[in-house]
N, C-alpha and C positions, 0 to 999 in steps of 0.2 A: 641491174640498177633500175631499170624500167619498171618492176612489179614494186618498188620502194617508191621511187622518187617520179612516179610516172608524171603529174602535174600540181603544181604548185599550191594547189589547196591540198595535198596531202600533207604538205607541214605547215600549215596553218596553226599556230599556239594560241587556240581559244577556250583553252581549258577540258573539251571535250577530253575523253578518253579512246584512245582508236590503238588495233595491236602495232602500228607503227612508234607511235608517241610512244606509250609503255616500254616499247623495247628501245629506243633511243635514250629513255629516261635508263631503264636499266643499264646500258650497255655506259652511260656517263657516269651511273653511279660506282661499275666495278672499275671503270677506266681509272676514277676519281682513287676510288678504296685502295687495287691491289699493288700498284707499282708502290716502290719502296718499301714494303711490307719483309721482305726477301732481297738476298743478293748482295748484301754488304755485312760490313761487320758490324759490334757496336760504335756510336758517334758522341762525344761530349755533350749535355751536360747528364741528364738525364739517364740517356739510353746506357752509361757505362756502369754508373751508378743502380738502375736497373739489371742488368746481366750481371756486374758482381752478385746483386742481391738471389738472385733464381738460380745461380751456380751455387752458393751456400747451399741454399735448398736442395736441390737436385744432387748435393755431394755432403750430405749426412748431415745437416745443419738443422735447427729447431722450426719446425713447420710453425707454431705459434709466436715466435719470433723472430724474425727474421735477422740477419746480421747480414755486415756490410765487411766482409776482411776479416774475421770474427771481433767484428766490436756492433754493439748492438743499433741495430739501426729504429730511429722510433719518431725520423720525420712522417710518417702515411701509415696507417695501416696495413694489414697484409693482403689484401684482396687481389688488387693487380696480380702482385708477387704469386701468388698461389694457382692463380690459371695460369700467368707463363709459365711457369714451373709444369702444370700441370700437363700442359699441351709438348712440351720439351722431354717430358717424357713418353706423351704417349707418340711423338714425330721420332724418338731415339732411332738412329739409322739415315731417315727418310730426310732430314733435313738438319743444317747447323744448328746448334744450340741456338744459338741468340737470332735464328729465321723462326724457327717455332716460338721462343719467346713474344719475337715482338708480332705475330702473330694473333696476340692477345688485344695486343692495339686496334688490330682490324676488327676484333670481334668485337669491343666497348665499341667501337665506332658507328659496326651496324646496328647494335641495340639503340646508342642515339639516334639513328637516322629513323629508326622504326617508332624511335617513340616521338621523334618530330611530327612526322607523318598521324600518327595519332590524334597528339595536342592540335594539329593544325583541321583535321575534319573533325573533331569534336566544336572548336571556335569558331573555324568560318565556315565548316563544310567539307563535301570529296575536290570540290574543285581548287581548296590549297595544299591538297597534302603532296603534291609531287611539287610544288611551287618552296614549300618550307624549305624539303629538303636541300631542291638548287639552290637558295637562297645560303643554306647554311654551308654546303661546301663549296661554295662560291666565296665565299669569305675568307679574304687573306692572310689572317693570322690563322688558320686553321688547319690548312692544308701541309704545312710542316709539322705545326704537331702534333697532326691526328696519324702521322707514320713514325713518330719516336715512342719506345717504350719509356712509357711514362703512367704513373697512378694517377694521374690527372685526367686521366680518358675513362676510366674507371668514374670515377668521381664524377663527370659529363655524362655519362652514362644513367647514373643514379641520380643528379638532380634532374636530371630530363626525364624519366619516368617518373617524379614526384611531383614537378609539374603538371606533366602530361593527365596524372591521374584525378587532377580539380574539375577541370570541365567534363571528365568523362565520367565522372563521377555523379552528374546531373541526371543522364539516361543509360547508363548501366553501373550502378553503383557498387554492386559486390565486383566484378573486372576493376573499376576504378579503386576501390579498398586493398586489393590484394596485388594488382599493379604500385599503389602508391606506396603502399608500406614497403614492398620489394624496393623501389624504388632509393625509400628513404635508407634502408639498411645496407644498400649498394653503397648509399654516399656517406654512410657511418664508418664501412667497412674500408673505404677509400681517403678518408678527409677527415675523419676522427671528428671531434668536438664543433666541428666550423658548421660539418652538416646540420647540427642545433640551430648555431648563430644563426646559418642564410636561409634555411628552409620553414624552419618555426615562424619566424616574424610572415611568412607568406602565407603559413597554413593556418593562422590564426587571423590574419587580418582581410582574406581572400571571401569567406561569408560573408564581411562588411562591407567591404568594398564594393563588392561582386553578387548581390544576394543570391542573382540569378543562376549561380554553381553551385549552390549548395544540395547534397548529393540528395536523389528522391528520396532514400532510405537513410540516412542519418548513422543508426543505428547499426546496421548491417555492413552500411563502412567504414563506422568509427572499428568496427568488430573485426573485419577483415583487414583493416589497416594496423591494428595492432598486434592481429597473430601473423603479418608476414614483415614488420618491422622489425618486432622484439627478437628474433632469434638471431638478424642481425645486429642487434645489439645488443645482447646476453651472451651469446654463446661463447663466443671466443673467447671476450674479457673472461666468464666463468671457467672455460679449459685452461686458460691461462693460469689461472690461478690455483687450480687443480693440478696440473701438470710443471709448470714452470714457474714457481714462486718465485726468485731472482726475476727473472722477467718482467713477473706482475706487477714487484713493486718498480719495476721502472717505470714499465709502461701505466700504471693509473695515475701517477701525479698529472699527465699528460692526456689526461684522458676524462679526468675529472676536476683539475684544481681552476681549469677558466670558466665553467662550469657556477661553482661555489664563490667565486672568486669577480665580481665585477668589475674589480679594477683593471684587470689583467684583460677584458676585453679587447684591448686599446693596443694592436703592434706596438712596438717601441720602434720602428722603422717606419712606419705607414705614413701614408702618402696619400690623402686621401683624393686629391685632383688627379694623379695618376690615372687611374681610367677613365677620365673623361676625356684627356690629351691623347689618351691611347686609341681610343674607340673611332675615332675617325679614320683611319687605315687598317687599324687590325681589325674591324668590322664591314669593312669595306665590301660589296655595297648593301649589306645587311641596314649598315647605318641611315646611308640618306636614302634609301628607301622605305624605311619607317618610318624616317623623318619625315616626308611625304604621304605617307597615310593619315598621320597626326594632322600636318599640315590642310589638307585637301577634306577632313574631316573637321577641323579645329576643334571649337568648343560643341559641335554636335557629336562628335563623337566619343563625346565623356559619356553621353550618353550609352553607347555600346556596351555590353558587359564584356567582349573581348578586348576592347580598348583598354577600360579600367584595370581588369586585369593583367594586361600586361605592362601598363604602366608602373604597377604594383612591385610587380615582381623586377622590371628593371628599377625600380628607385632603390628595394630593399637590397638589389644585389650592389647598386655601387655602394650606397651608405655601410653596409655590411665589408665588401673587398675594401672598400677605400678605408677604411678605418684600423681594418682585423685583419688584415693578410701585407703581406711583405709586399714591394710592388715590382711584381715578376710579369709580363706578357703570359706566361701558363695560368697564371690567377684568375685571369679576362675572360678564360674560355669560356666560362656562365652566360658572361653579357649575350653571347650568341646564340643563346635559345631564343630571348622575347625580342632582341633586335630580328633573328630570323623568322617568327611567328608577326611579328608587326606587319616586317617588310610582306609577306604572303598575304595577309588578308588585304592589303592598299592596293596591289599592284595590277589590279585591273583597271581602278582608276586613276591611276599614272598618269598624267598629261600626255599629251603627244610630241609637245618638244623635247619636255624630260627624260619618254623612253627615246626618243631616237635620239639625244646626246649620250644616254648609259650604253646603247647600242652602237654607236661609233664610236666610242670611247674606247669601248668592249675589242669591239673589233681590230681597230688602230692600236692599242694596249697592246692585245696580245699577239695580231698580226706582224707587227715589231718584234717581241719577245720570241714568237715563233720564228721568223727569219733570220734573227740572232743567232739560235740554238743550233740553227741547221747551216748556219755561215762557218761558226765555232768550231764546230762539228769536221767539217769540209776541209778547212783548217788546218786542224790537227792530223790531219789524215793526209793532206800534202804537202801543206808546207806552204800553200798563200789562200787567201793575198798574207804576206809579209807581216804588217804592222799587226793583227790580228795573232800570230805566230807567236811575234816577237810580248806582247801583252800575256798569251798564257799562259809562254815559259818562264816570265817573269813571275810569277805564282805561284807556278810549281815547275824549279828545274829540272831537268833529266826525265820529263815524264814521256810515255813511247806510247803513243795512241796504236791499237786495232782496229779492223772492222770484226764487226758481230752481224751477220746477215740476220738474226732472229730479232734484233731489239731496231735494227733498222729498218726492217718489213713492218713490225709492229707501228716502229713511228711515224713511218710513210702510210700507214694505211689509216691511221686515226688522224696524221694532218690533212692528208684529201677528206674525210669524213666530216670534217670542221667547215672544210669552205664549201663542200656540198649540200651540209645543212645551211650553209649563210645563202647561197644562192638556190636553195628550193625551199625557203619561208618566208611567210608575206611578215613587214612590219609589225610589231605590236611589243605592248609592254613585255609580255610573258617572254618573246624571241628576241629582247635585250636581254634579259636575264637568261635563257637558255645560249647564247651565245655568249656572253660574259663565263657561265659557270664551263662551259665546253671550253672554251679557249683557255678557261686555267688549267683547265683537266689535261688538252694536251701540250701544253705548256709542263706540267710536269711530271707528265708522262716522259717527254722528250730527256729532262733531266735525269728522270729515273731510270732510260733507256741509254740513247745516246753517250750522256755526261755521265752515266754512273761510276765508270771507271776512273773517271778522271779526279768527280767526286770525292770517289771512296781512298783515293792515291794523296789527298790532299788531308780527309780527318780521320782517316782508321791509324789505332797506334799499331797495329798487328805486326807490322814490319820492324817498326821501332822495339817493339818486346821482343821478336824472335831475336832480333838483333844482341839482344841484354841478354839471353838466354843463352845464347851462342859464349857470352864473355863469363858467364859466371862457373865455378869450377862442379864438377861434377857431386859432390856433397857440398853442398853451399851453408849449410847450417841456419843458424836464424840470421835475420837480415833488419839492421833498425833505419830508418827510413827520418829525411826532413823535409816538411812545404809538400808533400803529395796530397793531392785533392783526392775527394770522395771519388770522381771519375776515374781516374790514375789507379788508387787503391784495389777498385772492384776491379777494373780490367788485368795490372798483374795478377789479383788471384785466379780469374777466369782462364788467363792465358799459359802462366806459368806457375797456376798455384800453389801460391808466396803469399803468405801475409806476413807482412812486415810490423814491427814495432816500432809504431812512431816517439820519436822523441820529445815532442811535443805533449803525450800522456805524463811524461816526465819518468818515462824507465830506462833504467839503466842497466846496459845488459856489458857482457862481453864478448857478444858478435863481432865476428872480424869482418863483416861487410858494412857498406853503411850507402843507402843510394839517396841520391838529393836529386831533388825539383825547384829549381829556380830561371828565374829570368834570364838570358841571354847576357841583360847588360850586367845583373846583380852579382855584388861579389863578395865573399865570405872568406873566413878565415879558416883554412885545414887546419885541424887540429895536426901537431906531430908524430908522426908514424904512420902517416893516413899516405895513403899514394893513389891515384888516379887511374882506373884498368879498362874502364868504358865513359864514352859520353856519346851521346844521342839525343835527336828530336825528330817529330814528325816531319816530314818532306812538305818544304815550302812554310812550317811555321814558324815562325819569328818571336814567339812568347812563350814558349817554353823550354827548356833544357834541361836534362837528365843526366847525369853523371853516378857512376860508381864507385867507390872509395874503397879499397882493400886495406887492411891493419896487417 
């Protein structure tokens, strides 16, 4: 510990670069990235609804379209789908299906991180680009879903290198052209039509705005930008249509009629104040430390071309989400580019009350959180204190905690590591925010080690299915189904691939099974001759119930 932490200016956060800081920065970034990547199964909403989709795939399903239980699925594009899949098959053997999958998630994640890092020394310089990144996975709505399989990371992924590639585009313009177009066709590939809506209004009004981005060569990036665009956007639609006409015409109405179509702009759920109510926690501290760049800059800092710009590009993303998208927390995930590029260029001139409130805030937050974890923990494993006990088997009855000497070493040595960086760095803005992004890191770390089992005891349906599998006769025949959600759907097929026929399509079949999904308290009328052979629900959950109906 002496050749690390030998005196107290060796963690000094002043922006320097030294091989201590680099490897602290990295060693936060994988602590941040790998836990929860691996080790469980898939979880509601998203991730079930994902693994059904890459098991299609992966078990003889149409690689240009993708389906969900074989009924076609045409919320996202197929991009995500197609690297997990991808990676799933080339881990077959080496790791569970849906661990390789969502392994995909890690990979969108670090493409973002890499293109933070980018956008952020093109605007402010080297001395923001390891700041962006803390910044961004410091941020609390982020850190859950940047470990569920989801196309929305995908999609993060691609408008952060289309970003990224406007001010880089200023001194090295062919890298900016063939970055930015990549970029845009990631988030074509991912988000379908929307990447128009959100990206277009930014890449047209970003030379006004902004003169000072506009790229040296013009030319050579408008050129480069549209041979590494176009293929994302040609190719598939054209294979599509070539190969799977049924498909095609599902998928173009969707793909071009909002498009053509102005009116349709407009969700018919939208919500347009939604993200503004949201961005104060699930930005958090993204937000008010941009807010404080703005602030401590005011109106000189319209002056900045990195200001403007990313004021820019935050106004058109709420006006754009808050109008055109449903209003989900995965929709938000945008705001965290230019709130995390704000927060990075201000945060040297931080006041000094303000970082040391974000700094004991930080500290006491997750100091708390952390003592929590490891009391919980303790807990579970013997049995007091008491009231503690008695709280978590109210949650989840009958659960039988282990020890794991491997995830306990791990979280005992990244919580020393946390309070050894607090007590060997001097004060300063940068050392709130690297202690804030540290302490969430083992913060859920600790969950993803410690709590995982207990976690995964609480939302995996994997027991619940074997369970069903166990009750159904050895030829089961076709099976029609009522009230199962998209998550439900994909996970039977993944688990015990079954897809069922829902009733709701409105067919009628003469399957003698019939399984239902309803509420606990909800109550329906058996049809005559139906008789009851299974029911089930996940452990500890209170909202859903499965039952099976034999004819």
């Amino acid at each position: 510990m002496r050749t690390l932490l030998s005196t107290e200016k060796n963690l000094s956060f002043d922006g320097k670069a030294t091989p201590l800081k680099t490897a602290l920065f990295l060693l936060v970034c994988l602590a941040w990235l790998l836990p929860g990547l691996t080790g469980h199964t898939p979880w509601k909403y998203d991730e079930a609804v994902s693994q059904g989709i890459v098991h299609s795939l992966t078990h003889g399903g149409n690689w240009l379209s993708p389906d969900l239980a074989g009924e076609p699925y045409l919320a996202h594009p197929p991009l995500y789908y197609w690297v997990a899949a991808f990676l799933v098959q080339c881990l077959n053997g080496l790791l569970p299906a849906h661990d390789a999958a969502r392994l995909a998630s890690g990979l969108f994640m670090a493409i973002t991180m890499a293109a933070m890092a980018t956008a952020a020394r093109a605007l402010f310089g080297p001395r923001a680009m390891r700041l962006s990144v803390l910044v961004l996975i410091g941020s609390v709505g982020l850190v859950i879903r940047a470990h569920e399989m989801s196309s929305h990371l995908a999609w993060l992924a691609g408008i952060a290198w289309t970003l990224a590639a406007i001010p880089l585009g200023r001194t090295h313009p062919r890298l900016g052209g063939l970055l930015g177009g990549l970029g845009f066709g990631i988030a074509f590939l991912s988000a379908g039509t929307l990447a128009f809506g959100l990206l277009l209004p930014i890449l047209l009004l970003a030379p006004l705005v902004a003169a000072e981005y506009r790229p040296a060569r013009p030319l050579s990036y408008l050129l480069l930008w549209l041979l590494t665009a176009l293929p994302g956007l040609l190719v598939w639609p054209w294979l599509l249509r070539i190969h799977a006409p049924t498909q095609f015409a599902l998928w173009w109405p969707s793909l071009t009629h909002d498009i053509f179509h102005p009116q349709q702009w407009l969700a018919h759920d939208a919500a347009p104040l939604y993200y503004l109510g949201v961005i104060p926690w699930f930005a958090w501290p993204a937000a008010p430390l941009a807010l404080g760049t703005l602030w401590t800059g005011r109106l000189r800092g319209l002056a900045q071309p990195p200001i403007r710009l990313l004021l820019l590009i935050l106004i058109v993303m709420l006006v754009v989400l808050g109008f055109s998208t449903t209003p989900r927390e995965s929709n938000a995930l945008p705001l965290l580019l230019p709130l995390s590029l704000l927060a990075s260029g201000g945060i040297d001139r931080l006041r000094r009350g303000a970082s040391s409130a974000l700094d004991w805030f930080g500290m006491l937050t997750f100091g708390i959180v952390t003592a929590a974890l490891w009391l919980g923990w303790v807990a579970l494993l013997t049995g007091q204190p008491a009231p503690v006990v008695s709280f978590l088997e109210s949650q989840l009855p009958g659960y039988q905690a282990t020890f794991h000497p491997a995830a306990f070493g791990i979280s005992l040595v990244l919580t020393l590591l946390w309070v050894v960086t607090i007590v060997h760095s001097r004060p300063s803005p940068r050392r709130a925010l690297v202690n804030w992004t540290v302490g969430m890191t083992v913060s859920w770390l600790l969950v993803m080690t410690l709590w995982l089992p207990y976690v995964e005891a609480s939302r995996s349906y994997q027991a619940m299915l074997h369970s069903l599998a166990r009750a159904l006769p050895a030829h089961p025949g076709c099976i029609v189904s009522s009230g199962l959600g998209e998550p439900q759907r994909g996970l039977i097929y993944y688990y015990l691939d079954i897809r069922t026929q829902r009733l709701e399509l409105g067919k009628h079949t003469d399957c003698r099974l019939w399984l239902v999904q309803s509420n606990p308290h909800d109550r329906f009328a058996v049809p005559s001759g139906w008789h009851l052979v299974w029911s089930g629900a996940r452990s500890g959950d209170r909202t859903e119930r499965f039952q099976l109906f034999e004819y």
